[in-house]
C-alpha positions as CSV (number, residue, x, y, z in Angstrom):
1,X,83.8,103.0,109.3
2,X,85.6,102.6,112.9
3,X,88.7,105.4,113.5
4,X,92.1,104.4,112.6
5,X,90.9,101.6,110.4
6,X,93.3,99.8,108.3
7,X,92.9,100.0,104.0
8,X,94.9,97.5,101.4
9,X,95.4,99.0,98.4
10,X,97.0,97.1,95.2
11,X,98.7,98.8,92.9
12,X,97.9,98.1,88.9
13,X,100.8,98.9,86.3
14,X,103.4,100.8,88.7
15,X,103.6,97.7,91.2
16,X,106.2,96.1,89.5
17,X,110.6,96.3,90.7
18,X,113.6,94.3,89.8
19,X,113.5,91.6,92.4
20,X,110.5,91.7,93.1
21,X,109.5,88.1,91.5
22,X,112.3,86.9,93.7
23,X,111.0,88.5,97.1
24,X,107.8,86.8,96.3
25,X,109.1,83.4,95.6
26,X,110.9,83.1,98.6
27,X,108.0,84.4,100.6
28,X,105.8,82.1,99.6
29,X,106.4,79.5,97.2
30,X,103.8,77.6,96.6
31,X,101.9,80.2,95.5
32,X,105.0,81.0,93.0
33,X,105.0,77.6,91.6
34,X,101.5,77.7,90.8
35,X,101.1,81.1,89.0
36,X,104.1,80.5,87.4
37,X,102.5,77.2,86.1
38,X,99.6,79.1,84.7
39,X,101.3,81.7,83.0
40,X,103.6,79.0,81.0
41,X,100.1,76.7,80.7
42,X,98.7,79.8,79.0
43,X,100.7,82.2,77.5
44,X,104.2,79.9,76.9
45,X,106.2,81.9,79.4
46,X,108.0,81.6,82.5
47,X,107.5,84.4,84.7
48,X,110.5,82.9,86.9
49,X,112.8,83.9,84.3
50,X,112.5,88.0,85.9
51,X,114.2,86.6,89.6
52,X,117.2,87.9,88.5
53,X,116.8,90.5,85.8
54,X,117.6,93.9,86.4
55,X,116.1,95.6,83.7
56,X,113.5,98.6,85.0
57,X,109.8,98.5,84.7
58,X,110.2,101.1,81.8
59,X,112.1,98.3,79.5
60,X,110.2,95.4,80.6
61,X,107.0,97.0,80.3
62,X,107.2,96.9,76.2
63,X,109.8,93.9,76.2
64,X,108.2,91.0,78.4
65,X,104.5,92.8,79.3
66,X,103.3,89.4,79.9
67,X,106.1,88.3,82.3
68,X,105.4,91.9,84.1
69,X,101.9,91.6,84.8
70,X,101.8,88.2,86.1
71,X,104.8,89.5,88.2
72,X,102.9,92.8,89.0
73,X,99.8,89.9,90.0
74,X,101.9,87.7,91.8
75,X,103.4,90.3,93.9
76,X,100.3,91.5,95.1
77,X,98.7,88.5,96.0
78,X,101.6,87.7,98.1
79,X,102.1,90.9,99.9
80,X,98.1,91.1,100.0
81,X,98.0,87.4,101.6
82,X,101.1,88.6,104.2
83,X,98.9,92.0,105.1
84,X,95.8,89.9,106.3
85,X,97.9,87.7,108.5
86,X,99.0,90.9,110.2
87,X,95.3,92.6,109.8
88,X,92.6,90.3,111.1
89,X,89.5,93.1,109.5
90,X,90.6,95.4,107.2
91,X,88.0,97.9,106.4
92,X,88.2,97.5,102.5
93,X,90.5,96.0,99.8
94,X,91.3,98.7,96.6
95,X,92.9,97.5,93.8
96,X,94.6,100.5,91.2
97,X,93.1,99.6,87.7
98,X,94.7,96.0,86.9
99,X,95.1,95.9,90.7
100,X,91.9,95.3,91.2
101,X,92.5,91.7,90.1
102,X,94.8,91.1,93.3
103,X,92.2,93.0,95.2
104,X,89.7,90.5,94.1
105,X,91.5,87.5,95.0
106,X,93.0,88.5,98.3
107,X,89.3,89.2,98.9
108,X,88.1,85.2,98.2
109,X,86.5,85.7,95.3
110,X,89.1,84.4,92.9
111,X,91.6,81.9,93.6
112,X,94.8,82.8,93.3
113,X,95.5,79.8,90.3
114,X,92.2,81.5,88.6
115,X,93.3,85.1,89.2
116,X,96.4,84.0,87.0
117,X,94.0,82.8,84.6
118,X,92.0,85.8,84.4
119,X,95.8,87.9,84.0
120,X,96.9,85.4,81.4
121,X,93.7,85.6,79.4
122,X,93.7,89.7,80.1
123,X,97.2,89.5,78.4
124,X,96.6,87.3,75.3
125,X,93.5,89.7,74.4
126,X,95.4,92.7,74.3
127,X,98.2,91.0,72.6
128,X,96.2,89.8,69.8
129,X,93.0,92.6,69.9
130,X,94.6,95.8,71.4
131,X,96.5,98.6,68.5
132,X,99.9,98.1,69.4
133,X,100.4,102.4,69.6
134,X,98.7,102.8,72.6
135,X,99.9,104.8,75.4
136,X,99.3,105.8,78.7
137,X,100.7,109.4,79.9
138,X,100.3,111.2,83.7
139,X,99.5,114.6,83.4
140,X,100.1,117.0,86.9
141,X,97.0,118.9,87.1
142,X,93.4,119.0,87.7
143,X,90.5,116.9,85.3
144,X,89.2,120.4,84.1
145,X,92.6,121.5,82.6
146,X,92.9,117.9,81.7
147,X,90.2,117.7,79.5
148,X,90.9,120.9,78.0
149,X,93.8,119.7,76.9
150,X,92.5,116.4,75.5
151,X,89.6,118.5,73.8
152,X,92.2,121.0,71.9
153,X,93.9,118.1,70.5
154,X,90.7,116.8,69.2
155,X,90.8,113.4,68.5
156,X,88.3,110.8,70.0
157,X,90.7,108.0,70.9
158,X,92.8,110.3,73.0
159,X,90.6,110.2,76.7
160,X,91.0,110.9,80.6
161,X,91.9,106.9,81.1
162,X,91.8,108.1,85.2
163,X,92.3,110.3,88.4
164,X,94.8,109.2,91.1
165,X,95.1,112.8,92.9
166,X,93.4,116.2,92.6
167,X,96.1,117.3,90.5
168,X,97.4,113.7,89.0
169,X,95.2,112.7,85.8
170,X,96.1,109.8,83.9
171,X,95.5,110.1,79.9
172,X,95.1,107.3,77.3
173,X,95.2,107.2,73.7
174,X,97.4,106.4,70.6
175,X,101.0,107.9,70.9
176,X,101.0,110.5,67.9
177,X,97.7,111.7,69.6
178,X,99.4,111.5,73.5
179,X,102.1,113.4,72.2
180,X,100.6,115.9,70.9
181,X,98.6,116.4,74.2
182,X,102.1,116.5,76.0
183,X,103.4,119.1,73.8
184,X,99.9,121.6,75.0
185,X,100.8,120.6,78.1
186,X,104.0,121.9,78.0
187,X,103.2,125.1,76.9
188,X,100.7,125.7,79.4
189,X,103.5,124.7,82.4
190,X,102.1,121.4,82.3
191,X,104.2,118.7,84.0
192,X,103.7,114.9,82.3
193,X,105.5,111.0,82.7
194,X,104.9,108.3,81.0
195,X,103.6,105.4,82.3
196,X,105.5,102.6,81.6
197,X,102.4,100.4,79.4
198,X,102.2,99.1,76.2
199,X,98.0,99.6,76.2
200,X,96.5,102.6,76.6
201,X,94.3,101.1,79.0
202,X,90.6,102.6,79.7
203,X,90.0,103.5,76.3
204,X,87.5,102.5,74.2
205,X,90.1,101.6,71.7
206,X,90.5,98.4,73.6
207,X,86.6,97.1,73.2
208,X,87.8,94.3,70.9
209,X,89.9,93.2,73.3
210,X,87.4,93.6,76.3
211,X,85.0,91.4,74.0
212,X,87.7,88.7,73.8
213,X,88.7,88.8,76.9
214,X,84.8,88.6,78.5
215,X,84.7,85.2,76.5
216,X,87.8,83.8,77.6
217,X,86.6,83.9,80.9
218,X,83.5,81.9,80.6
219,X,84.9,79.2,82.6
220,X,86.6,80.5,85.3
221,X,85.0,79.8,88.6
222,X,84.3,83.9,90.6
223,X,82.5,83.2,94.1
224,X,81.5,86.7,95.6
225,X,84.1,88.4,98.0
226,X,84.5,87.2,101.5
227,X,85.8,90.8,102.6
228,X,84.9,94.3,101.1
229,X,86.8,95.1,97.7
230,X,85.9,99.0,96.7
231,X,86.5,99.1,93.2
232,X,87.3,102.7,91.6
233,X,86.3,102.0,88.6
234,X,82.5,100.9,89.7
235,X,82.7,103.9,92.2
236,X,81.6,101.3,94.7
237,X,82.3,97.9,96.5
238,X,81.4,95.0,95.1
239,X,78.3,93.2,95.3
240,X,77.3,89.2,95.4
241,X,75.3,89.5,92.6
242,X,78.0,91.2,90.8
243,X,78.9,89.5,87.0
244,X,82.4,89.6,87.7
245,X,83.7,88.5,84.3
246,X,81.9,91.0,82.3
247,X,83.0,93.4,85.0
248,X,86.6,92.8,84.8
249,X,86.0,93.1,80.8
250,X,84.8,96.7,81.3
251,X,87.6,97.7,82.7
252,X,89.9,98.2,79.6
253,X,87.5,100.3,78.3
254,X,85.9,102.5,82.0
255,X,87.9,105.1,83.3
256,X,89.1,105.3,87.5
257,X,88.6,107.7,90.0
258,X,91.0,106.2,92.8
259,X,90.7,110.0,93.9
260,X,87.0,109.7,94.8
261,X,87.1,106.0,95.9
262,X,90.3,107.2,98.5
263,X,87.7,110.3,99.3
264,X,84.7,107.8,100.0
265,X,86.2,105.2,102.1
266,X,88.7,107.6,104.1
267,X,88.1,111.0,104.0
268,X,88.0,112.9,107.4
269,X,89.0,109.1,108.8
270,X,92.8,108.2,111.0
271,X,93.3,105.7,107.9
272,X,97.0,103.5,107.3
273,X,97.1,103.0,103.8
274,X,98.9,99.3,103.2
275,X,100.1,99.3,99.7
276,X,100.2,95.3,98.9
277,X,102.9,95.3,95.9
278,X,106.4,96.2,94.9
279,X,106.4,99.7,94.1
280,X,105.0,102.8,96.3
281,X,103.3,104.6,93.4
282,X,100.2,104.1,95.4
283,X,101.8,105.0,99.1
284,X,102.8,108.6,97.1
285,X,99.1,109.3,96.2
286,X,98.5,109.3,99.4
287,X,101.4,111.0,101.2
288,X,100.6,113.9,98.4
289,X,97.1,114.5,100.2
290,X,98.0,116.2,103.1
291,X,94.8,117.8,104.2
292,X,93.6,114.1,105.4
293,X,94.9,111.8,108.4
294,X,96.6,109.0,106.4
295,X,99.5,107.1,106.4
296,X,101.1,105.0,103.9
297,X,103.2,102.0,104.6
298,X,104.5,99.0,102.8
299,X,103.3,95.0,104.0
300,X,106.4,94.9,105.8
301,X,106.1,97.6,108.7
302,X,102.9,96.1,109.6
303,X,103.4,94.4,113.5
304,X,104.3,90.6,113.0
305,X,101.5,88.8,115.0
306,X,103.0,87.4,118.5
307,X,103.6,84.1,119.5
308,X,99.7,82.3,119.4
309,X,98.1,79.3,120.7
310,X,99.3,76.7,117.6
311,X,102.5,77.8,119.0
312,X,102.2,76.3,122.6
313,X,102.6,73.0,121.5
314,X,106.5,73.8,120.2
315,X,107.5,76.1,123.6
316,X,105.8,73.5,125.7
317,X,108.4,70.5,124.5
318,X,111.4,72.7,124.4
319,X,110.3,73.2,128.5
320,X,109.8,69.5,128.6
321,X,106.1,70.0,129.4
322,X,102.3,69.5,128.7
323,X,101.1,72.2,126.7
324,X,97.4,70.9,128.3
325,X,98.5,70.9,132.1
326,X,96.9,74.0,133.8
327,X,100.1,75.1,134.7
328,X,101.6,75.9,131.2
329,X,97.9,77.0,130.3
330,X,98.4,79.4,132.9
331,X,101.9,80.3,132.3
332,X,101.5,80.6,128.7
333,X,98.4,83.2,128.7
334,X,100.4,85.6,130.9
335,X,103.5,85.3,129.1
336,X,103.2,84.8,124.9
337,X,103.8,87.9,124.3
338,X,107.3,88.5,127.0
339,X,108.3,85.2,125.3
340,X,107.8,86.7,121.9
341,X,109.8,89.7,123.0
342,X,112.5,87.4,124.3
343,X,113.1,85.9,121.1
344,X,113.3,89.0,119.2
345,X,115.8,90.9,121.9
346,X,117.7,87.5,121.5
347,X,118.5,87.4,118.0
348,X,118.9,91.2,117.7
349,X,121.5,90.9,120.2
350,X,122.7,88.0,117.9
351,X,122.5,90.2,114.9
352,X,125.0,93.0,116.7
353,X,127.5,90.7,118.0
354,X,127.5,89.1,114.1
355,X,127.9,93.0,113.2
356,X,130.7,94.0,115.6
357,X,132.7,91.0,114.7
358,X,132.8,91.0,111.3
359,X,135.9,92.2,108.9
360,X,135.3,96.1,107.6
361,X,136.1,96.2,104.2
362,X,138.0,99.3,102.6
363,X,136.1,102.5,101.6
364,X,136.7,102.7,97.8
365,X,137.0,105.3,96.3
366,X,134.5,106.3,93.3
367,X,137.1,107.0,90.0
368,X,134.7,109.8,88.6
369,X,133.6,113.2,88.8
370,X,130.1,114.2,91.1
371,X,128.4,114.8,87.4
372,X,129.1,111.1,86.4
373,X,128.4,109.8,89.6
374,X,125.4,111.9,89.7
375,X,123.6,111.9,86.1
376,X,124.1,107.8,87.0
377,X,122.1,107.6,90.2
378,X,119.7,109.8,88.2
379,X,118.6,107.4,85.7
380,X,118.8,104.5,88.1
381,X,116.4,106.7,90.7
382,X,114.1,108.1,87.4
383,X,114.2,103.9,86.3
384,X,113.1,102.5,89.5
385,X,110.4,105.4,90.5
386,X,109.1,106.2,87.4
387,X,110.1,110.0,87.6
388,X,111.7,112.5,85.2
389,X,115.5,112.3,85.4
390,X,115.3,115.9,85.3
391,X,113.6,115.8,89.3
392,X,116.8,113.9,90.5
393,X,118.9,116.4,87.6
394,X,117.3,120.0,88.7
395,X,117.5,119.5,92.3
396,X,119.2,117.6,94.4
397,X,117.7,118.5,97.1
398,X,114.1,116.8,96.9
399,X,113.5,115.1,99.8
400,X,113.2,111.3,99.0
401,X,109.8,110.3,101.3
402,X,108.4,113.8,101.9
403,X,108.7,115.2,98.5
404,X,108.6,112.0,96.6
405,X,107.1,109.3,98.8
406,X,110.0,107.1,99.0
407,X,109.5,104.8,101.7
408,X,112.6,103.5,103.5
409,X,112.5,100.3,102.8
410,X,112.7,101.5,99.1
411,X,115.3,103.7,100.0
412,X,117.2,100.9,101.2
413,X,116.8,98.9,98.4
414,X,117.6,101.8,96.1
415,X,120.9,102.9,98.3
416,X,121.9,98.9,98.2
417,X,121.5,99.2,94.2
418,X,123.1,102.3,93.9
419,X,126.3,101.2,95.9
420,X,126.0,97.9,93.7
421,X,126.1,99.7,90.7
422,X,129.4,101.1,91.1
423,X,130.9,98.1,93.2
424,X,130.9,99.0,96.5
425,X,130.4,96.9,100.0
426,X,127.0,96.4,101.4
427,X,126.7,95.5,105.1
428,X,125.3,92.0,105.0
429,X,123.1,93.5,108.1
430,X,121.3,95.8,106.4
431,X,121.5,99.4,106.1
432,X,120.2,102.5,107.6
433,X,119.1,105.4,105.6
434,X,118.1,108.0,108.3
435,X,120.6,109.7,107.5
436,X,120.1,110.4,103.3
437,X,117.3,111.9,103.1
438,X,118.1,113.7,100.0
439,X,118.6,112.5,96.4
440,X,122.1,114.9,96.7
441,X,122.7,113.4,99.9
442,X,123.1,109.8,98.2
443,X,125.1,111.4,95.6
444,X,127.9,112.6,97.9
445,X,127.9,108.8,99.9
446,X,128.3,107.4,96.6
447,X,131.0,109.6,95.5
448,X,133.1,108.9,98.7
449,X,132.6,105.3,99.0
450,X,131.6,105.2,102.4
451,X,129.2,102.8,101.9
452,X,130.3,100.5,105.2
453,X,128.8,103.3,107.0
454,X,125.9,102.4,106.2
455,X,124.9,99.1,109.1
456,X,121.3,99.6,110.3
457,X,121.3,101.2,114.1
């Protein structure tokens, strides 16, 4: 592979935030209407009805985990579908465990009504075949000490479900069994989270539901990929004579090495990883491995493509022109890019003037001690992160991105929710974060109210 190449990745039960059904509809709608079709066409639900519900991934996951993971799917897709409008050869798609669904369609060889099949047919398996005790738990430390701990507990349904990092190993099994895993763990200095799943998924427990799930799929239409999906459960990309079906089955049962397949496609490589979902679970992984040249970034900070030729047609009759004369030809390869510039300086001088002249509302005042204000931002960072309260709790200091791999534009969203949760302004312009770098730095914003300070420079 070429230097500096580009890698999607798709993320499988982490990819999921409030809004984030909402982001997608609006992004692309068409595709929205039609997965939400399939999901009430085969399960009886509406994943539309999670636009506007706040709850985190941590409730919804064992409340609606059918809504979730079509929203987790449809997400993806989307973001996915945006990326290669911005990436015209990316060097492979990876999908994270049930990402590699997305992965799959965003490379052609599922469309994106049948991916929602294959998710909807996923999800009435486990909900009819899969023991409804299983659990899924991250434990920070190497496969070696990992499987110690899985062997001292001794029971053959607790298994290493995965590898995301060195030291991040993903363990599956029932939840008396998990628990008592966690408890070793903590006595050996251990650190574990939950993942928010109702499945312990890559266990064998979940053969039955493999089994079901193989057959459900016997007539939904796979065509092989049209651009290189690495799968890490396979260890390897995909290949056209590939039985997808009975592939996709095996994964509830295989265990993941995203690890190895990150090591294998990257290492030693000038790589930006492009995580295509709602979360940054993934874009962490790899900001943690800092012995490699990566780079993590959402869909978002990818460059919008300039002005192109189906363009000329529209610039040409707003200059009362032929966009086939030779002279706007002419013109118009010189100049698509200064024109795309142009427009953006234009409305960003728009965007100020809208800023500047628009009413400042009061600074209020937050009616509550730093602890409140504090423990409260706490559990709504620990919510939408998936992290321990107590790394928010034990120091306020961590460092959002660098220690955490908060990106900003989750930063933003999470500083917008955080002044939202105790009722104060927003800038309708956005909002810059440069300057909160720190869990305890968003703590003492909050607790002064200066949230108007917060318009994007």
């Amino acid at each position: 592979m070429n230097s500096d190449q580009v890698l999607l990745l798709f993320p499988g039960q982490g990819g999921y935030a409030p809004g984030s059904v909402e982001q997608a509809a609006r992004r692309d709608p068409g595709l929205f209407e039609a997965i939400r079709s399939t999901g009430i066409a085969e399960l009886g639900i509406d994943v539309a009805e999670l636009r506007d519900d706040e709850r985190p991934l941590r409730e919804l996951a064992f409340q609606a985990p059918k809504h979730v993971h079509l929203a987790i799917y449809l997400s993806a897709v989307v973001a996915g579908r945006t990326a290669l409008k911005r990436v015209t050869a990316p060097a492979a798609l990876v999908g994270h465990s049930f990402g590699e669904i997305a992965a799959l369609v965003v490379g052609g060889a599922l469309t994106p009504a049948a991916g929602a099949q294959v998710v909807a047919r996923r999800m009435a398996a486990l909900d009819e075949h899969a023991p409804a005790s299983g659990r899924m738990s991250v434990f920070v430390t190497g496969v070696e000490r990992a499987e110690a701990i899985v062997r001292a507990v001794g029971e053959s349904d607790l298994v290493l479900a995965g590898v995301n990092a060195a030291e991040h190993v993903v363990v599956s099994g029932p939840d008396e069994h998990l628990q008592l895993a966690e408890a070793a763990a903590k006595v050996l200095g251990v650190t574990t989270m939950r993942i928010s799943s109702a499945y312990a998924f890559h266990n064998p427990q979940l053969a039955k539901a493999g089994s079901h799930f193989a057959r459900a799929l016997s007539g939904v239409t796979f065509d092989s990929p049209e651009l290189p999906v690495f799968s890490p459960i396979l260890g390897r990309f995909y290949a056209p004579d590939d039985d997808l079906a009975n592939s996709l089955a095996q994964h509830l049962t295989t265990p993941f090495d995203l690890n190895e397949a990150l090591g294998t496609l990257a290492s030693g490589v000038a790589t930006t990883f492009v995580e295509c979902g709602a979360g940054t679970s993934l874009s962490a992984i790899v900001r943690g491995t800092k012995t490699e040249p990566w780079r993590a970034i959402p869909v978002d900070e990818l460059a919008t493509p300039a002005l192109g030729d189906s363009d000329s047609e529209t610039v040409a009759s707003l200059l009362n022109l032929r966009a086939e004369s030779s002279e706007f030809q002419e013109f118009w390869r010189a100049s698509a890019g200064e024109v795309s510039g142009h427009l953006r300086a234009a409305y960003d001088a728009f965007r100020s003037q809208r800023t500047a002249a628009a009413p400042r509302p009061p600074v209020t005042q937050i009616p509550s001690d730093g602890g409140d204000v504090s423990g409260r931002l706490a559990r709504l960072y620990a919510d939408a992160l998936e992290y321990p309260v107590e790394v928010f709790l034990e120091d306020p200091g961590v460092q959002l991105e660098a220690d955490l791999g908060v990106d900003s534009v989750k930063q933003t969203d999470l500083l917008a929710r955080a002044a939202a949760e105790f009722g104060l302004p927003v800038p309708e312009e956005g909002i810059s974060v440069a300057e909160y770098p720190t869990f305890g730095s968003v703590v003492d914003l909050i607790s002064t109210g200066a949230t108007e300070d917060l318009v994007s420079r």
